[in-house]
C-alpha positions as CSV (number, residue, x, y, z in Angstrom):
1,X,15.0,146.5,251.1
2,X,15.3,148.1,247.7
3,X,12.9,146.9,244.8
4,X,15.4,147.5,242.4
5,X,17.4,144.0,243.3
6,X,13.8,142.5,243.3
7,X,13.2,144.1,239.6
8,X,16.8,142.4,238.4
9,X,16.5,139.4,239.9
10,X,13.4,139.0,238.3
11,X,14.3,140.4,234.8
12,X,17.2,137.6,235.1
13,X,15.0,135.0,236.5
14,X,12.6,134.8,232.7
15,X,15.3,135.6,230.6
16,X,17.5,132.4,232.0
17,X,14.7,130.3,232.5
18,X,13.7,131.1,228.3
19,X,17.4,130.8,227.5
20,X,17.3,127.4,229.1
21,X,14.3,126.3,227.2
22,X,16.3,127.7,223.9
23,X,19.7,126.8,224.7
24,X,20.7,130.5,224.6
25,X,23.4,131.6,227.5
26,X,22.6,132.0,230.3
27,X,23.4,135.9,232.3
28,X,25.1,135.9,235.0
29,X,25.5,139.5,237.0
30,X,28.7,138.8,238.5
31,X,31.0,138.2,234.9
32,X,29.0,141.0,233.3
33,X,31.3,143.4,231.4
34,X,30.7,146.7,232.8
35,X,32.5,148.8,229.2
36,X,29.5,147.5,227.0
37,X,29.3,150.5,224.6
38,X,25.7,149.9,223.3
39,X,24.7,150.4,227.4
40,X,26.4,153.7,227.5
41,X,24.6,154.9,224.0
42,X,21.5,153.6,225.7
43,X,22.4,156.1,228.6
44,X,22.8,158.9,227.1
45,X,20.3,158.6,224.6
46,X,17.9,159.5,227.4
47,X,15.5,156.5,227.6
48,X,16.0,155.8,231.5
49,X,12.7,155.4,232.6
50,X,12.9,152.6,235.7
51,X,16.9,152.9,235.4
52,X,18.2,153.3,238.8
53,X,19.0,156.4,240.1
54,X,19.2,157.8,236.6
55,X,15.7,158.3,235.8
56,X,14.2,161.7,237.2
57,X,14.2,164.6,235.2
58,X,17.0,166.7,236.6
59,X,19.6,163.4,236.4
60,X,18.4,163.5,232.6
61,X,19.4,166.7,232.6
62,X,22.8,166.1,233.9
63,X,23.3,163.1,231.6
64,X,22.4,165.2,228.3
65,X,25.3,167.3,230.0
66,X,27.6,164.9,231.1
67,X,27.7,162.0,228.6
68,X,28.7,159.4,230.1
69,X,30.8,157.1,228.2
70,X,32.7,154.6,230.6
71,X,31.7,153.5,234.3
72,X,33.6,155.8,236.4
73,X,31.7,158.4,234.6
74,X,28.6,156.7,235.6
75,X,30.3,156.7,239.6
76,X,30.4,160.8,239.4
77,X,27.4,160.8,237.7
78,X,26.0,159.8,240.9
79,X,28.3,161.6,242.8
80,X,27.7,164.7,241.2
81,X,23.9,164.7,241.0
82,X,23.4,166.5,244.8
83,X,22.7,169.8,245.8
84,X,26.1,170.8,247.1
85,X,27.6,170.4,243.8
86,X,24.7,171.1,241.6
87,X,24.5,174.7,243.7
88,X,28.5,175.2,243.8
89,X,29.3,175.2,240.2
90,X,31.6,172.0,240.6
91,X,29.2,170.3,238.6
92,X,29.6,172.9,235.5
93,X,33.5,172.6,236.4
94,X,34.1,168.9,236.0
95,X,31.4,168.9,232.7
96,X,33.5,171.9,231.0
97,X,37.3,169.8,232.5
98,X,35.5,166.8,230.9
99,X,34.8,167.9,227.9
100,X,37.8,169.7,227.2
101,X,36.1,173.6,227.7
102,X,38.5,174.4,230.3
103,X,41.6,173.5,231.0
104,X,42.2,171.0,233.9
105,X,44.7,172.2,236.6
106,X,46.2,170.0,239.7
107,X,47.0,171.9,242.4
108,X,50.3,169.9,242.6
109,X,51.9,167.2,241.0
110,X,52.1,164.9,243.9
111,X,48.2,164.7,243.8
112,X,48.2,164.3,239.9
113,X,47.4,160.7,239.8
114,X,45.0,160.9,242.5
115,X,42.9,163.9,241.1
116,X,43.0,162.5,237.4
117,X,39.8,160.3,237.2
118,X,38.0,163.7,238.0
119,X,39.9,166.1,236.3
120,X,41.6,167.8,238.9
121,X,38.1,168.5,241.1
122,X,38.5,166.9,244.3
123,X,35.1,164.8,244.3
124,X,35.1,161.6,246.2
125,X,35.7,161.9,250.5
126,X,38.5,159.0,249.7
127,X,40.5,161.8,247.5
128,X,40.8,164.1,250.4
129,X,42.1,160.8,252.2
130,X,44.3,160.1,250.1
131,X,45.8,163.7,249.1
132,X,46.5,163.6,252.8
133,X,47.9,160.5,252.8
134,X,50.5,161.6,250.1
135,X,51.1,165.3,250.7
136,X,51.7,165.6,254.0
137,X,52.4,161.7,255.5
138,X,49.1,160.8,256.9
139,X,48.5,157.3,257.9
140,X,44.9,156.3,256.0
141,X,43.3,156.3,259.8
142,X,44.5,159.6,260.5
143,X,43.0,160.9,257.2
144,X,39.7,159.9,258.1
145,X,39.9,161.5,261.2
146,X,40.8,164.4,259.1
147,X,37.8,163.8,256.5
148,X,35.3,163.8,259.3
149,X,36.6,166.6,260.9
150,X,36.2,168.9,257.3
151,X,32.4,167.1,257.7
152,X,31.8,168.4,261.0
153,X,33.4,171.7,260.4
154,X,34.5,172.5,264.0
155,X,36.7,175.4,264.0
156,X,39.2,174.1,266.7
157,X,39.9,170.4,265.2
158,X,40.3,172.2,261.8
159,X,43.2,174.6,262.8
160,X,44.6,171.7,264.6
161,X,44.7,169.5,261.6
162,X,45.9,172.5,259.5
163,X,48.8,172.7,261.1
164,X,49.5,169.2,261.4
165,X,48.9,168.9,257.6
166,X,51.0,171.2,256.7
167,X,53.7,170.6,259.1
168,X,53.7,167.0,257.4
169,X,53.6,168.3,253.7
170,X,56.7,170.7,254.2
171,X,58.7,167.3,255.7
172,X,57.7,165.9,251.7
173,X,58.9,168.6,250.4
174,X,56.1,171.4,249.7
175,X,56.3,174.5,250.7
176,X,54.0,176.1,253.4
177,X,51.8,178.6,251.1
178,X,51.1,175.4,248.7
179,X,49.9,173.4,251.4
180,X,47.8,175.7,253.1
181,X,46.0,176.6,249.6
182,X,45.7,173.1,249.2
183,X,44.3,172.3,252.8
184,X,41.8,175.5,252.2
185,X,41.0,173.3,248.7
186,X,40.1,170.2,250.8
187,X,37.7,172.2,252.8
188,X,35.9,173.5,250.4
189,X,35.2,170.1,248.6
190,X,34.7,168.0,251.6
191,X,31.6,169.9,252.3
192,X,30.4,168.5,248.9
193,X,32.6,165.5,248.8
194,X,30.6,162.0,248.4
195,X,31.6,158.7,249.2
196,X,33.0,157.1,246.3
197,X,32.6,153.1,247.5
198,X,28.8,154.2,248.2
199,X,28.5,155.8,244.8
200,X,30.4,153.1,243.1
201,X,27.7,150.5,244.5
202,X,24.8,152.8,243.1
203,X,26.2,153.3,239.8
204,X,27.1,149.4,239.5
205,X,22.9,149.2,239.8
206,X,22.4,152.1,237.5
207,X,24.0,150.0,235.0
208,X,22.8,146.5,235.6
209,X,19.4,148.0,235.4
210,X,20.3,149.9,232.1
211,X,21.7,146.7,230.7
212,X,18.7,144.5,231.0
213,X,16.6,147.2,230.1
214,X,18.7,147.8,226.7
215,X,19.4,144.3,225.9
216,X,16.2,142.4,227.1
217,X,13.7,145.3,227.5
218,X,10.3,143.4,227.9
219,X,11.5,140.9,230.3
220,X,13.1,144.3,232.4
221,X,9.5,146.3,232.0
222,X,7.7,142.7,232.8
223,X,9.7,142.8,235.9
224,X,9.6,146.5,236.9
225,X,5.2,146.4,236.5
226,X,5.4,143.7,238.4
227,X,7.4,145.5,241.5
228,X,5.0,148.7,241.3
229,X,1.7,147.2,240.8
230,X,0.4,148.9,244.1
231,X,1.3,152.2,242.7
232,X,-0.7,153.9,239.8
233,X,0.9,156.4,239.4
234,X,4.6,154.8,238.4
235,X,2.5,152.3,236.7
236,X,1.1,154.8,234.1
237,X,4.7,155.8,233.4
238,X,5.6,152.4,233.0
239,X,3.2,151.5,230.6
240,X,3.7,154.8,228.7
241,X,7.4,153.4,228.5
242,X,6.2,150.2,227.0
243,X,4.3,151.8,224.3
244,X,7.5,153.8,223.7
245,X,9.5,151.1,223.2
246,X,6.9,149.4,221.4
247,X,6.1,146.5,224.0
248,X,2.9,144.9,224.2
249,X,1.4,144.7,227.3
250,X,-1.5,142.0,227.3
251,X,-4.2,141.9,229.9
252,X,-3.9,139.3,233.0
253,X,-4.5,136.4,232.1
254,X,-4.7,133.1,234.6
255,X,-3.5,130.6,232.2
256,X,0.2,132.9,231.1
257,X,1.0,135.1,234.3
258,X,3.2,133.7,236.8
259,X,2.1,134.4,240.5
260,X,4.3,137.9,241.0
């Protein structure tokens, strides 16, 4: 179970049961615009204390860095915020690519498109899939073969699919030195390489949570108290939060708290 669905549904729960009582809208989770800019401010600004994956110290770090602006930044956000690429320098690579410090470079133009979203860092496991898939004629089950392969890093398998990669890349028309750089470019991400559904599904949270939180932030803290009672010590950063944002927290009292 994860207490962050518990925290929104709850958040959404008193704000749609007060918006009934004052005829306000009501939210609904699934037509929620994920390009709200205020959000994104809210992001970066910081504040992300009981935000979903976002709110230790080193991802603050990373934000400050990063900036996120739309939601595929928040997706490599996520992605990016491991030790393989924190350790690797691909995470000072794609910030710098991002924010125009260095110049972005595709290692060929048939994997343009693909590599774009991440400025020419090969990020996600489904890029390697899919620069397969159109370099060198792999069916989309034969590239995940060749993902899990560059996981498992067995020598053997590796030279076998190095030569059947670049056999198929010089049947699209590249030559044989461009493929193999390309295929030794592969390697060396897929080690770090992150599933991009899996971080799409995380981020998708991150922001929910950062949404209620901006937009309806003493319902959200109401909610997130209530999830952590039983631990003291996330409690005293919770109420710390409150005071922050200048919530009042009242005492329990029988006759106003609900049973949660």
């Amino acid at each position: 179970g994860l207490r962050t669905l518990t925290v929104i549904n709850w958040t959404i729960d008193r704000v749609n049961q007060r918006g009934l009582e004052t005829n306000s809208p009501q939210v609904d989770l699934v037509t929620l615009p994920v390009d709200d800019l205020a959000t994104y401010e809210f992001i970066r600004s910081g504040r992300t204390t009981a935000i979903f994956q976002l709110e230790s110290r080193g991802m603050r770090e990373l934000i400050e860095r990063m900036k996120p602006e739309t939601f595929d930044d928040l997706i490599a956000l996520v992605a990016l915020f491991r030790p393989g690429p924190l350790q690797s320098g691909m995470v000072d690579d794609y910030i710098d690519r991002k924010h125009g410090r260095k110049k972005v470079n595709y290692p060929h133009d048939l994997v343009k498109q693909i590599l774009l979203p991440t400025y020419g860092v090969i990020l996600y496991q489904e890029q390697v899939m899919q620069i397969a898939q159109v370099l060198a004629g792999y069916t989309l089950g034969a590239a995940d073969l060749l993902r899990r392969a560059m996981g498992k890093k067995k020598p053997e398998e590796m030279e076998r699919q190095r030569s059947i990669f670049v056999e198929g890349a010089e049947k699209m028309g590249v030559k044989g030195r461009t493929a193999n750089s390309i295929f030794d470019l592969m390697e060396k991400f897929a080690g770090y390489g992150f599933n991009k559904s899996h971080s799409a599904a995380y981020a998708m949270l991150s922001y929910q949570t950062a949404w209620l939180k901006n937009h309806y932030p003493a319902d959200f803290m109401a909610a997130a108290l209530s999830a952590d009672m039983e631990h003291t010590d996330k409690i005293v950063i919770l109420v710390d939060e409150c005071r922050n944002l200048k919530i009042e927290i009242s005492p329990p009292d029988i006759n106003q708290c609900s049973y949660e």
